[in-house]
PDB file of N, CA, C and O in Angstrom:
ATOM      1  N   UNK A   1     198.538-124.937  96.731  1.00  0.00           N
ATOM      2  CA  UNK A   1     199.421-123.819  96.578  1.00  0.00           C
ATOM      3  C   UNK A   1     198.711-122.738  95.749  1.00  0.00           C
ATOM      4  O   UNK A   1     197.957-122.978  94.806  1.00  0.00           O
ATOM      5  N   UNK A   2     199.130-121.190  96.334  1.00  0.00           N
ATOM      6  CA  UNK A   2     198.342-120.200  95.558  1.00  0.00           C
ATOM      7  C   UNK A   2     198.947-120.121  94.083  1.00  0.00           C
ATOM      8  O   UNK A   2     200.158-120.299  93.955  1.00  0.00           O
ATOM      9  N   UNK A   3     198.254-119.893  93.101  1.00  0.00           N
ATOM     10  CA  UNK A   3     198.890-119.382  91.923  1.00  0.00           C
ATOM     11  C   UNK A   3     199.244-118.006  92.055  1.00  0.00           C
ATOM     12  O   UNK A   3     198.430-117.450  92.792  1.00  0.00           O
ATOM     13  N   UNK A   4     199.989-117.356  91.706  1.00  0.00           N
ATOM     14  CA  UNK A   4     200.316-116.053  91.738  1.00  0.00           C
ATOM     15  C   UNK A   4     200.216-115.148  90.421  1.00  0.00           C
ATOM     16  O   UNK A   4     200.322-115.847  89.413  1.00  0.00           O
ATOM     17  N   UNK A   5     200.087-114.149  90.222  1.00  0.00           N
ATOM     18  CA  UNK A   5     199.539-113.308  89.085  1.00  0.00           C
ATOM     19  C   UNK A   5     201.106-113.220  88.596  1.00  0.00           C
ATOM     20  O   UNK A   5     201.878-113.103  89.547  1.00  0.00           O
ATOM     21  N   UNK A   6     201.632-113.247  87.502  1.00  0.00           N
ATOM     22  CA  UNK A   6     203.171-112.828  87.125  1.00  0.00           C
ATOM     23  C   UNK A   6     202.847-111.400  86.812  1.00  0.00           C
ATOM     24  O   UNK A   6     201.867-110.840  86.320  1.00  0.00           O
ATOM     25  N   UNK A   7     204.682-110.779  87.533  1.00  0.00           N
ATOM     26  CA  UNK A   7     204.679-109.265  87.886  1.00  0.00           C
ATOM     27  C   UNK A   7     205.777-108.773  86.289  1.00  0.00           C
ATOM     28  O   UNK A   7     206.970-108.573  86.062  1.00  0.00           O
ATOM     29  N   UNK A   8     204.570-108.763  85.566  1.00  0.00           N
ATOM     30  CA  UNK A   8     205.473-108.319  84.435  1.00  0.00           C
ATOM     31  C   UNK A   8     206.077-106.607  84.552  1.00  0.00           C
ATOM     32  O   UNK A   8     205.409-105.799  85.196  1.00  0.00           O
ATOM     33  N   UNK A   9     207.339-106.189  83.891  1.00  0.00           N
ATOM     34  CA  UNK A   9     208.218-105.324  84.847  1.00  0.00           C
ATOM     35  C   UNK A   9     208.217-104.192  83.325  1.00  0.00           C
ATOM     36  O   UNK A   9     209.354-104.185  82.853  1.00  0.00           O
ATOM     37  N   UNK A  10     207.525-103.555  82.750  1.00  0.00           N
ATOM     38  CA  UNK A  10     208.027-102.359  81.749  1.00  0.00           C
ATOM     39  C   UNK A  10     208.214-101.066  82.370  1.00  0.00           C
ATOM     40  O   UNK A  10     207.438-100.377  83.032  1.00  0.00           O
ATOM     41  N   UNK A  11     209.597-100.860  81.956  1.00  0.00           N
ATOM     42  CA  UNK A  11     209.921 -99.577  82.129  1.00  0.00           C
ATOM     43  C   UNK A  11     209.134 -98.720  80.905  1.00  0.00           C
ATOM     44  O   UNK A  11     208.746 -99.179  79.831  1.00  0.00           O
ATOM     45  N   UNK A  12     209.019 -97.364  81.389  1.00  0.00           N
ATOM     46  CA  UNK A  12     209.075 -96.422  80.062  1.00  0.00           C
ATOM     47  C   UNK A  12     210.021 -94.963  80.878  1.00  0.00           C
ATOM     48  O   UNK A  12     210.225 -94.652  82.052  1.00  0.00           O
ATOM     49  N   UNK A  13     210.347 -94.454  79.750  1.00  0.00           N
ATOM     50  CA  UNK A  13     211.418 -93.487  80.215  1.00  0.00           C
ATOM     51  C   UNK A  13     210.207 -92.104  79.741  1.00  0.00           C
ATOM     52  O   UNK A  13     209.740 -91.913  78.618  1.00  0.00           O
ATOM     53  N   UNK A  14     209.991 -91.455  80.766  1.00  0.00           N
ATOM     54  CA  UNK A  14     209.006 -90.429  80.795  1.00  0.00           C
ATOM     55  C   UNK A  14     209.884 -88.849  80.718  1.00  0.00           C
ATOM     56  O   UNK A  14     210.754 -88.429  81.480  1.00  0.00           O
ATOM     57  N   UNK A  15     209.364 -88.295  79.674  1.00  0.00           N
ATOM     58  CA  UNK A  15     209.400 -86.802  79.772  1.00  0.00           C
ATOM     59  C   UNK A  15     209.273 -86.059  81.221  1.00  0.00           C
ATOM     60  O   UNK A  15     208.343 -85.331  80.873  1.00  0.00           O
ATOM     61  N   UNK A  16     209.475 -85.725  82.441  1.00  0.00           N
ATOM     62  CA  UNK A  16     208.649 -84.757  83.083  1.00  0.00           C
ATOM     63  C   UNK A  16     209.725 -84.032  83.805  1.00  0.00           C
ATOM     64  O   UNK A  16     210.917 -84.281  83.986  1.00  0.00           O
ATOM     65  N   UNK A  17     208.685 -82.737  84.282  1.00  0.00           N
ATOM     66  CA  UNK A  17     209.587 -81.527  84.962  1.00  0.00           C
ATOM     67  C   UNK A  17     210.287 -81.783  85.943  1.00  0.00           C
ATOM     68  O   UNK A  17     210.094 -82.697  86.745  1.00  0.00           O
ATOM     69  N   UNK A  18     211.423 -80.748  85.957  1.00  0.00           N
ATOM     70  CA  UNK A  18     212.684 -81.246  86.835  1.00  0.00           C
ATOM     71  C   UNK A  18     211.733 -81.245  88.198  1.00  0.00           C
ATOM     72  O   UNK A  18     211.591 -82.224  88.931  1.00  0.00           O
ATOM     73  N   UNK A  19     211.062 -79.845  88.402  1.00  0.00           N
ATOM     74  CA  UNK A  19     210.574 -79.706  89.744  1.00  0.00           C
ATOM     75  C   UNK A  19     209.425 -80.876  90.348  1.00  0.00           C
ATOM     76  O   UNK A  19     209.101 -80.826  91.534  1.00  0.00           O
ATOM     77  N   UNK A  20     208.876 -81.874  89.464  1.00  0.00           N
ATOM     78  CA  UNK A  20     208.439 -83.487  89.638  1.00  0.00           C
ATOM     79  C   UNK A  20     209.653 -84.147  90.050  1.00  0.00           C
ATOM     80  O   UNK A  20     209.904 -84.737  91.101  1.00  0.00           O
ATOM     81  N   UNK A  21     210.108 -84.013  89.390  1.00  0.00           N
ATOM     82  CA  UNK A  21     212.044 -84.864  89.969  1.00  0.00           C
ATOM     83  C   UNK A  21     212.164 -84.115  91.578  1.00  0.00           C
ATOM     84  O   UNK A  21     212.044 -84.746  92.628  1.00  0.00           O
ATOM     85  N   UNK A  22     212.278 -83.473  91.532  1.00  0.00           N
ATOM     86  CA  UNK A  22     212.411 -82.383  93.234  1.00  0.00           C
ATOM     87  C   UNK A  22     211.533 -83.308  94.364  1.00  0.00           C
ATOM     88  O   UNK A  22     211.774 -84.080  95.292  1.00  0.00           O
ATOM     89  N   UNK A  23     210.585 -82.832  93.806  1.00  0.00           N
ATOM     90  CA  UNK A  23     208.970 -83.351  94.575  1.00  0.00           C
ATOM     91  C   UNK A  23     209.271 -84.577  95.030  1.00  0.00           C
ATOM     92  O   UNK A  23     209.356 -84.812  96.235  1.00  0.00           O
ATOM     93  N   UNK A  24     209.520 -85.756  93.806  1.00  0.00           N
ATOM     94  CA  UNK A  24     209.727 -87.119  94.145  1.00  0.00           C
ATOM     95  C   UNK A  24     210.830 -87.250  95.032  1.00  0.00           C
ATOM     96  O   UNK A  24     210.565 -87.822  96.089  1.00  0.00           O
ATOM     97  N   UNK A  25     211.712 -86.959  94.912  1.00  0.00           N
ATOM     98  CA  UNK A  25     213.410 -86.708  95.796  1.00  0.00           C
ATOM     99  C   UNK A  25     212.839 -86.751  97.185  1.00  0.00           C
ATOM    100  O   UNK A  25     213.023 -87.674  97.979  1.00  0.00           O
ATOM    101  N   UNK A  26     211.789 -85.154  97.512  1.00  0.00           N
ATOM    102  CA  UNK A  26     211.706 -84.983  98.676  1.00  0.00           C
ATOM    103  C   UNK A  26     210.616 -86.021  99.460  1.00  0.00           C
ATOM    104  O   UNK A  26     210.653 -86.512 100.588  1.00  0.00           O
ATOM    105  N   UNK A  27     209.686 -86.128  98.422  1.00  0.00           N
ATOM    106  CA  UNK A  27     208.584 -87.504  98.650  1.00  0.00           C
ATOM    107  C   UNK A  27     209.191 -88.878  99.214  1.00  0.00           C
ATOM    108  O   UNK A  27     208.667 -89.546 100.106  1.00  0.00           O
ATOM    109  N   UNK A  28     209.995 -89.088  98.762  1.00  0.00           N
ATOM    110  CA  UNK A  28     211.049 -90.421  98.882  1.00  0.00           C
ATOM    111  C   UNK A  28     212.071 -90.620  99.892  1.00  0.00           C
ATOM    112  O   UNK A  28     212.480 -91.682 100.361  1.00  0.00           O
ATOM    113  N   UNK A  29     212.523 -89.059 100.233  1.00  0.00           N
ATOM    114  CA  UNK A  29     213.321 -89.095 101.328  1.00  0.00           C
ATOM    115  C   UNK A  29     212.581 -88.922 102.691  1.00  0.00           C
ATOM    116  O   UNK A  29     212.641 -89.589 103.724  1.00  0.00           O
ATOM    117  N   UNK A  30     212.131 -88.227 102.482  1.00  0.00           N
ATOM    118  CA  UNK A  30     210.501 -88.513 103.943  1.00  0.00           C
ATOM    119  C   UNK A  30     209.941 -89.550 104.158  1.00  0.00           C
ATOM    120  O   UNK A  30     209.852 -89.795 105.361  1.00  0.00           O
ATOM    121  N   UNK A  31     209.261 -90.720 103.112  1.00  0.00           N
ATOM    122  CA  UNK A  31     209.316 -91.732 103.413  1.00  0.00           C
ATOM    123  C   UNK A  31     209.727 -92.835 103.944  1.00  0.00           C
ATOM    124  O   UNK A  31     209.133 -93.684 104.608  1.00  0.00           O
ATOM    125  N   UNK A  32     211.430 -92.695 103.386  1.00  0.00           N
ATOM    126  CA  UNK A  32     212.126 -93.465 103.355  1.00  0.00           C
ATOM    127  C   UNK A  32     212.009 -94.661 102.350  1.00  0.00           C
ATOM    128  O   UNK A  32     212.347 -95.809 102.642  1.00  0.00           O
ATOM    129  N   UNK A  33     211.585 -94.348 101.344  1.00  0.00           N
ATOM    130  CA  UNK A  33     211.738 -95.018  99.801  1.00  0.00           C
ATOM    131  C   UNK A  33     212.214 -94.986  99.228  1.00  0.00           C
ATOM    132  O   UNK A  33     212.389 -93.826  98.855  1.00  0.00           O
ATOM    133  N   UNK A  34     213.005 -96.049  98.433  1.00  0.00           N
ATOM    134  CA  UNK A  34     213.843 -95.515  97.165  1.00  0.00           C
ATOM    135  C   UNK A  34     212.796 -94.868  96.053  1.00  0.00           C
ATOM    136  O   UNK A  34     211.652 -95.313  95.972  1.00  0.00           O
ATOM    137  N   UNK A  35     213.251 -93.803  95.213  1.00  0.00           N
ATOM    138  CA  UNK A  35     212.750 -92.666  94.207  1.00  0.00           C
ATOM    139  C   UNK A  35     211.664 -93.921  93.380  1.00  0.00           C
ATOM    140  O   UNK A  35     210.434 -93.956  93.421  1.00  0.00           O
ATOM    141  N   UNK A  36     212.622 -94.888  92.644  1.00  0.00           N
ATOM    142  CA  UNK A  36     211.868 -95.925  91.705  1.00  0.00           C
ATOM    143  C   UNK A  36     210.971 -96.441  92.246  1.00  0.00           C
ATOM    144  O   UNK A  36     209.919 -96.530  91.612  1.00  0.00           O
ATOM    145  N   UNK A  37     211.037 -96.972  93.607  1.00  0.00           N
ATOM    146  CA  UNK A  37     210.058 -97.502  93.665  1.00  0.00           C
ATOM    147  C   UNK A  37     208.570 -96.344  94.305  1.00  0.00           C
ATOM    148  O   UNK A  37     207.383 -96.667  94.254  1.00  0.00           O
ATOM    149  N   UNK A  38     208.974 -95.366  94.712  1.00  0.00           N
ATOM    150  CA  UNK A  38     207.995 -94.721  94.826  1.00  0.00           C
ATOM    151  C   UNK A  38     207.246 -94.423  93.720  1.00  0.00           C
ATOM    152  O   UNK A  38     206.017 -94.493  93.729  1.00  0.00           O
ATOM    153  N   UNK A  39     207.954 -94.064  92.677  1.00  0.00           N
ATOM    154  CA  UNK A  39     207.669 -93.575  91.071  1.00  0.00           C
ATOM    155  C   UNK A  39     206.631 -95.067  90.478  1.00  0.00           C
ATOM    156  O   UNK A  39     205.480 -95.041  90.043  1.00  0.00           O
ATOM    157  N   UNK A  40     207.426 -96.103  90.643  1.00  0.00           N
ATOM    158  CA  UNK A  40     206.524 -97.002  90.199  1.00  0.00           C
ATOM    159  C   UNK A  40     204.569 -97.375  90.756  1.00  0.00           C
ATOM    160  O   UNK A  40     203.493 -97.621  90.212  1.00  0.00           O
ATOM    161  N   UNK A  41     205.058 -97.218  91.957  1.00  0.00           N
ATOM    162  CA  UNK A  41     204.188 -97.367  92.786  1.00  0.00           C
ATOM    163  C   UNK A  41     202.907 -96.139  92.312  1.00  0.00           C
ATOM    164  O   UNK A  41     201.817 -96.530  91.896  1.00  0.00           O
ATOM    165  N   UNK A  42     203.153 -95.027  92.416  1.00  0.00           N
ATOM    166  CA  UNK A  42     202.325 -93.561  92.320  1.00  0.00           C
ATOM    167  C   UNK A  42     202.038 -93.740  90.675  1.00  0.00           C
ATOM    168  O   UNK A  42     200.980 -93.314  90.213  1.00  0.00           O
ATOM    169  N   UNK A  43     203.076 -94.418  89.776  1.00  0.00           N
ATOM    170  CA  UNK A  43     202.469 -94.446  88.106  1.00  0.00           C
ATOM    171  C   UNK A  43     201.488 -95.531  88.170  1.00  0.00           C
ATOM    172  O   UNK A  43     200.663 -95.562  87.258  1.00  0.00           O
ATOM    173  N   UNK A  44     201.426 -96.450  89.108  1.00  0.00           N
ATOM    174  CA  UNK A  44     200.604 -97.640  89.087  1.00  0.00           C
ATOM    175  C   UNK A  44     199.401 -97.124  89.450  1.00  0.00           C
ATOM    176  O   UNK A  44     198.281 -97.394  89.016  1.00  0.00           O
ATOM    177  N   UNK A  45     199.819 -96.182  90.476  1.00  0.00           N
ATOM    178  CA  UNK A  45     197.958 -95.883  91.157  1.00  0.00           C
ATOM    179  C   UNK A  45     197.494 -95.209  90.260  1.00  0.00           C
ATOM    180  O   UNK A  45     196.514 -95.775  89.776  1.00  0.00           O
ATOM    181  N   UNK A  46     197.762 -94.083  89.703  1.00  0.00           N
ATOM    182  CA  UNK A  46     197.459 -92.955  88.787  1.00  0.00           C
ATOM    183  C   UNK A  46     196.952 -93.940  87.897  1.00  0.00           C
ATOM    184  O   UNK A  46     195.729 -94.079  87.941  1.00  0.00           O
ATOM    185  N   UNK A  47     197.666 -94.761  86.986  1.00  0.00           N
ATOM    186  CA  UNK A  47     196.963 -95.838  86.163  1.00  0.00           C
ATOM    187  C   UNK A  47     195.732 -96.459  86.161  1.00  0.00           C
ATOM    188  O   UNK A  47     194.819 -96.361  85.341  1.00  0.00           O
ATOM    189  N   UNK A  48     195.834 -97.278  87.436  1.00  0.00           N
ATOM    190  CA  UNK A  48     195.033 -97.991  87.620  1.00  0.00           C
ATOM    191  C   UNK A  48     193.590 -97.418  87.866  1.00  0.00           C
ATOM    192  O   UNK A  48     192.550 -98.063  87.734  1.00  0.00           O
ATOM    193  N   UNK A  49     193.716 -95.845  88.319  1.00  0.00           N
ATOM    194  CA  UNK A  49     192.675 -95.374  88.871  1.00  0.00           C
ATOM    195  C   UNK A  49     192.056 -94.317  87.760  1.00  0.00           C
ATOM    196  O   UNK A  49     191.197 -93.521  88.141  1.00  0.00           O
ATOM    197  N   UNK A  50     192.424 -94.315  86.613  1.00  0.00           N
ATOM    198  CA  UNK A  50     192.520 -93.523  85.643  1.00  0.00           C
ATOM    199  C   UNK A  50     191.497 -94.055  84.725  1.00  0.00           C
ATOM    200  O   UNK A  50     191.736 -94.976  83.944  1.00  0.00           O
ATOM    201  N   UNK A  51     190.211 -93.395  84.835  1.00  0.00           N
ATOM    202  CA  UNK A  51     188.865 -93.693  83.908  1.00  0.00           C
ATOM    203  C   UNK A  51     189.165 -93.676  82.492  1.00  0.00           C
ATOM    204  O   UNK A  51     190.247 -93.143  82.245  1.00  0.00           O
ATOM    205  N   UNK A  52     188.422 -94.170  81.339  1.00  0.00           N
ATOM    206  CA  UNK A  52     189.085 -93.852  79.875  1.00  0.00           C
ATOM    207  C   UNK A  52     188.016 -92.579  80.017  1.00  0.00           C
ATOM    208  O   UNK A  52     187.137 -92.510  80.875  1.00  0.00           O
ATOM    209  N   UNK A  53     188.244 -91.753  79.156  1.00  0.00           N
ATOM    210  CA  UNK A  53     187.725 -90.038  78.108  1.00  0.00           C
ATOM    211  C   UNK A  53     186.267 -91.140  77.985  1.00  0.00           C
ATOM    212  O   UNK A  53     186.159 -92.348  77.777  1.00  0.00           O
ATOM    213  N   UNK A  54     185.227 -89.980  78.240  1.00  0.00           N
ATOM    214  CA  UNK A  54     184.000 -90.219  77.950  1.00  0.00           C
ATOM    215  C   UNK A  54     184.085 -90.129  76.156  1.00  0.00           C
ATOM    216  O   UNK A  54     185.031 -89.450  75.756  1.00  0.00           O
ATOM    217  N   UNK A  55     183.428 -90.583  75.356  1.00  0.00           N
ATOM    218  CA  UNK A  55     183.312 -90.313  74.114  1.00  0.00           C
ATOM    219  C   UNK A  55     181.987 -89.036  73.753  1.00  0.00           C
ATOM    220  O   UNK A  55     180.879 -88.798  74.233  1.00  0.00           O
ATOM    221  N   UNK A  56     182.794 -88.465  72.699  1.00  0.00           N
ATOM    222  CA  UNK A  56     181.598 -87.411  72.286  1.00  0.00           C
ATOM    223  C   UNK A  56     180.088 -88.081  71.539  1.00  0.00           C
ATOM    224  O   UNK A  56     179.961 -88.943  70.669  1.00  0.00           O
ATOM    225  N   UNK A  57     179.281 -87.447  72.134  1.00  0.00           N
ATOM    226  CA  UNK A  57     177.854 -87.614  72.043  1.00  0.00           C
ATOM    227  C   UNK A  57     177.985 -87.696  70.350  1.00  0.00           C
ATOM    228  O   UNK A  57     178.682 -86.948  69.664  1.00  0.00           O
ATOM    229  N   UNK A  58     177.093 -88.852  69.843  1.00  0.00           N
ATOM    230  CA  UNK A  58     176.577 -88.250  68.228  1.00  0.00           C
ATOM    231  C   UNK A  58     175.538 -87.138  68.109  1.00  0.00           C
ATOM    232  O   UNK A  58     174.567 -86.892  68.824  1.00  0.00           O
ATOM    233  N   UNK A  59     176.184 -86.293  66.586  1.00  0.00           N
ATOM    234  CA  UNK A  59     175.227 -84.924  66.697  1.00  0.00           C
ATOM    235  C   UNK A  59     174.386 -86.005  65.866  1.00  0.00           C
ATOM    236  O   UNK A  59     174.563 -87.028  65.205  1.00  0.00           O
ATOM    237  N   UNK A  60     173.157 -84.986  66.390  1.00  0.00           N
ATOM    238  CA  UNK A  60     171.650 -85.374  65.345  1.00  0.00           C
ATOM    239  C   UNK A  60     171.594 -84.637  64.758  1.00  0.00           C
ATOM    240  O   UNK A  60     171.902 -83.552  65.251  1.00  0.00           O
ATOM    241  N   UNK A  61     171.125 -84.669  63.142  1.00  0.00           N
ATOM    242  CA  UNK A  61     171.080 -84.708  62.107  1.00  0.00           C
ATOM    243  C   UNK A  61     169.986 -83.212  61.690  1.00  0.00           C
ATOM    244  O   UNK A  61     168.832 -83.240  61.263  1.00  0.00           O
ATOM    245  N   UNK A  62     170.816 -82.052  61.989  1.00  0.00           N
ATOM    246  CA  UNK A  62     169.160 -81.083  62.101  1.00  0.00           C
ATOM    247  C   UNK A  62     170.307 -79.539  61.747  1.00  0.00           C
ATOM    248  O   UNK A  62     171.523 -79.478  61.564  1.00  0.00           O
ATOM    249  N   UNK A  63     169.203 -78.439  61.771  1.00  0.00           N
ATOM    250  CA  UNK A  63     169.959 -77.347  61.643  1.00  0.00           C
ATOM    251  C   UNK A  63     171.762 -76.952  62.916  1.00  0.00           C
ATOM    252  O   UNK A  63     172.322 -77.273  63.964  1.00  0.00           O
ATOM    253  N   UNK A  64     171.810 -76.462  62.244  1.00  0.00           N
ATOM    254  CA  UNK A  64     173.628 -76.254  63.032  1.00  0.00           C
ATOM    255  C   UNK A  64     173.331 -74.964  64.330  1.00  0.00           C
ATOM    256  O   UNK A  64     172.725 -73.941  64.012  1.00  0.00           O
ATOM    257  N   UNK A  65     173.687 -75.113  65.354  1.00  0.00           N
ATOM    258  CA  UNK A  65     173.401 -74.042  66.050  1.00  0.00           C
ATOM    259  C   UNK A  65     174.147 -73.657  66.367  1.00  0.00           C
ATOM    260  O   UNK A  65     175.224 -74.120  66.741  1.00  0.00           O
ATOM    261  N   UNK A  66     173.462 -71.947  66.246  1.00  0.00           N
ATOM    262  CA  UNK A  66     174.695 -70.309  66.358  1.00  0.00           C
ATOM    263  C   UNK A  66     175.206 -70.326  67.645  1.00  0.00           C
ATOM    264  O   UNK A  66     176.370 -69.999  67.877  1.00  0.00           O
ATOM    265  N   UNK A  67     174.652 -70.580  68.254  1.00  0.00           N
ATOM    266  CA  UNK A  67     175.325 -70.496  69.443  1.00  0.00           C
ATOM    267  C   UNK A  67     174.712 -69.198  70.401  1.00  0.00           C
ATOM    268  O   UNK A  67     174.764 -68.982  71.611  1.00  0.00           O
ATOM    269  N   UNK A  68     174.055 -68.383  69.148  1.00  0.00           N
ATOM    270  CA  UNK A  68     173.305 -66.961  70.490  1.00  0.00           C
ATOM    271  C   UNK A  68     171.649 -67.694  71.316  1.00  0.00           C
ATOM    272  O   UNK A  68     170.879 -68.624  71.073  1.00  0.00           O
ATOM    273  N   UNK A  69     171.759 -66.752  72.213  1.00  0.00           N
ATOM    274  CA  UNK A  69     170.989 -67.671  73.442  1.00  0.00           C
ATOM    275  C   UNK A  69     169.602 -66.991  72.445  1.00  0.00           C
ATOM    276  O   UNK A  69     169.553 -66.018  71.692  1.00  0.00           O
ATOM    277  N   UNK A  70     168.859 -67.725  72.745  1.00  0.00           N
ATOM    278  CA  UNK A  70     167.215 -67.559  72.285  1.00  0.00           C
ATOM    279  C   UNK A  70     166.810 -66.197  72.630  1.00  0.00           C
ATOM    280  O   UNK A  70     167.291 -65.684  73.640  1.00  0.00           O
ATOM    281  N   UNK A  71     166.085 -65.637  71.993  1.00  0.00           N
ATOM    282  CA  UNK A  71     165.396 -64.520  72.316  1.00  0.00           C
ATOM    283  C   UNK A  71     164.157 -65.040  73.344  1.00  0.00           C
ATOM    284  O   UNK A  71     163.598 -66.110  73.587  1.00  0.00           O
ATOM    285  N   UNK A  72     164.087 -63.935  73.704  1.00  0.00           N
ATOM    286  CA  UNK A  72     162.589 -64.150  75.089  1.00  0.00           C
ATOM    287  C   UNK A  72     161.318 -63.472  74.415  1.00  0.00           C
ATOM    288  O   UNK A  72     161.580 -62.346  73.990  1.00  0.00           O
ATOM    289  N   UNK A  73     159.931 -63.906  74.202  1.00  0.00           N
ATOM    290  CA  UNK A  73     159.089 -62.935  73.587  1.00  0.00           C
ATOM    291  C   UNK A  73     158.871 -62.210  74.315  1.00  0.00           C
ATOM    292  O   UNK A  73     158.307 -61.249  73.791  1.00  0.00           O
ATOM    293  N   UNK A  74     159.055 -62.064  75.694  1.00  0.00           N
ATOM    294  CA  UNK A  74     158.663 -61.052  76.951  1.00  0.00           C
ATOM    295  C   UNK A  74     159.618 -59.994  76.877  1.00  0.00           C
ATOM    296  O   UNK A  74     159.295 -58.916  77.375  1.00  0.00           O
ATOM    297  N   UNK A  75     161.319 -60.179  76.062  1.00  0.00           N
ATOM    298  CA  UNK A  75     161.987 -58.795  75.495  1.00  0.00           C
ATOM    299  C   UNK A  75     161.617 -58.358  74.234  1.00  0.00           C
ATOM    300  O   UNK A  75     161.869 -57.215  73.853  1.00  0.00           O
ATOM    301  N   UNK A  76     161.158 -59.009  73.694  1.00  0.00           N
ATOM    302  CA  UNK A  76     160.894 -58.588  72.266  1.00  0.00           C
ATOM    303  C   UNK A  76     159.075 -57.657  72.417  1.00  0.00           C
ATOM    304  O   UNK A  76     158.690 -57.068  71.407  1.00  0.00           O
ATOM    305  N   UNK A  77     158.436 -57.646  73.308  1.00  0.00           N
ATOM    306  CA  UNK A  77     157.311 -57.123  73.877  1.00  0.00           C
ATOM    307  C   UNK A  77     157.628 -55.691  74.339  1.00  0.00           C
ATOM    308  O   UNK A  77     156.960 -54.704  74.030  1.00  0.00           O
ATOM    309  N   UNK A  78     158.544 -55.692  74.987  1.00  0.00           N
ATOM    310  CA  UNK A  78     158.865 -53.948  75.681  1.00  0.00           C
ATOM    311  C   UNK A  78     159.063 -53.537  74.545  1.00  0.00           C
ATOM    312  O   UNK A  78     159.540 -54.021  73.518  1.00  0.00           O
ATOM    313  N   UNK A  79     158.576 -52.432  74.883  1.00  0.00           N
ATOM    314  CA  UNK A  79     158.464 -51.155  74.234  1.00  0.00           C
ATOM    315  C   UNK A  79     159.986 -50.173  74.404  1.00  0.00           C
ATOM    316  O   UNK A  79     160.475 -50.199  75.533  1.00  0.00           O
ATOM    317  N   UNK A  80     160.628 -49.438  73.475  1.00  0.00           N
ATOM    318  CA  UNK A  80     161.932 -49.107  74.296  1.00  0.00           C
ATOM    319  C   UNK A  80     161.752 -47.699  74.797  1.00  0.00           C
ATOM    320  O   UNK A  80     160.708 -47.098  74.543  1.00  0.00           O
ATOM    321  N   UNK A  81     162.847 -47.072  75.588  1.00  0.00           N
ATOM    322  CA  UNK A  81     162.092 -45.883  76.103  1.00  0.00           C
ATOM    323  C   UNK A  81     163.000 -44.519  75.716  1.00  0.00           C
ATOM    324  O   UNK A  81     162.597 -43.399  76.031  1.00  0.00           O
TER     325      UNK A  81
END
């Protein structure tokens, strides 16, 4: 007999825009899905498919930079006119 994975069930009650509420309504009635379970289903994929945030690089340990782009010695050469 297969073992089966247990389908543990958390709700969370989510903040979102009415016009997401709309969307899902009309998503669900085209389907022919009930709203929840479409909702569950689309929070699962989004989840599941959802990379973690790259982490920020460590700075090395050196002067702080301004941020203006380098001078060129080939502008600093002309002559102005």
């Amino acid at each position: 007999m297969k073992d089966k994975t247990p389908v543990v069930k958390q709700l969370y009650r989510l903040s979102i825009e009415p016009r997401v509420v709309d969307q899902l309504a009309k998503l669900a009635n085209r389907m022919g899905e009930p709203r929840s379970r479409l909702a569950t289903r689309l929070f699962t994929d989004a989840v599941m498919s959802a990379r973690a945030a790259a982490r920020p690089a460590k700075r090395s340990v050196g002067p702080i930079p301004t941020g203006a782009p380098a001078r060129s010695s080939r502008l600093e050469a002309k002559a102005p006119r």
